[in-house]
C-alpha positions in Angstrom: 182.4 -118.8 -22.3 179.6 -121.2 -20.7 177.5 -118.4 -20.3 177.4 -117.6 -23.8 177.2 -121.2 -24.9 174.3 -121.6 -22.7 172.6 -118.2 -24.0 173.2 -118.8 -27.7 171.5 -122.5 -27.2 168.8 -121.3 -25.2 168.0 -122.3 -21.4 165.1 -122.4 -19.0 165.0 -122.5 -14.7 162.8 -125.6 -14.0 161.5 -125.8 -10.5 160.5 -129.6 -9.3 158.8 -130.7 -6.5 158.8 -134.1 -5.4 159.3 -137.0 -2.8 162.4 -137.7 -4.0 164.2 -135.1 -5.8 167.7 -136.9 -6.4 165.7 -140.0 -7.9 164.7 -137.1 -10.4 167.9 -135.4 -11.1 169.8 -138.7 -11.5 167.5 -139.6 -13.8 167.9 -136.5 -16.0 172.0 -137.0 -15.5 172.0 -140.5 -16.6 169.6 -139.5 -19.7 172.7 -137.0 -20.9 170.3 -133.7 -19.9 172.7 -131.2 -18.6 171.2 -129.4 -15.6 173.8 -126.4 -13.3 172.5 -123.9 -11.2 170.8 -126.3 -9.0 169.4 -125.2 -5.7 167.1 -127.0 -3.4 164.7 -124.9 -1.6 163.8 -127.5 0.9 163.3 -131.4 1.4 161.4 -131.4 -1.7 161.8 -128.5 -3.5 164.6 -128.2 -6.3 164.8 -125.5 -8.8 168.0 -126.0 -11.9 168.6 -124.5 -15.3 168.5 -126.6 -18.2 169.0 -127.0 -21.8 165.2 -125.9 -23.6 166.1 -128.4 -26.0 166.2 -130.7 -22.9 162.4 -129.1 -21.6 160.4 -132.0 -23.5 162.4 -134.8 -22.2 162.2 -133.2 -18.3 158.7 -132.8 -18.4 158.4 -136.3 -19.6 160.8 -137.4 -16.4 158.4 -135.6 -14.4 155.2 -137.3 -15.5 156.7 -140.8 -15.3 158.2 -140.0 -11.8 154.9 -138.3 -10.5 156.9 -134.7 -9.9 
């Protein structure tokens, strides 16, 4: 049922690179973005699927953090 929530809303896979990746994803958890599938790739690699209504507000994470 997820699955099909998650399809009928509309999702991306993000892929963030930075010093410190947990900084990053805590920061999208406490700012209510869902994020699942997430993988790191290496010390500071992590790749996730999101929300695209969420997209905007990641990016904007990103630039602020310097990911």
């Amino acid at each position: 049922m997820n699955e099909l929530i998650r399809f009928v809303r509309g999702y991306c896979r993000a892929e963030v690179v930075s010093a410190d990746t947990a900084k990053f994803m805590t920061t999208c958890a406490r700012g209510g973005m869902r994020i699942w599938k997430i993988h790191r790739d290496d010390e500071i690699t992590v790749k996730f699927c999101c929300y695209v209504s969420d997209e905007e507000k990641i990016k904007n994470i990103c630039a602020a953090s310097g990911a």
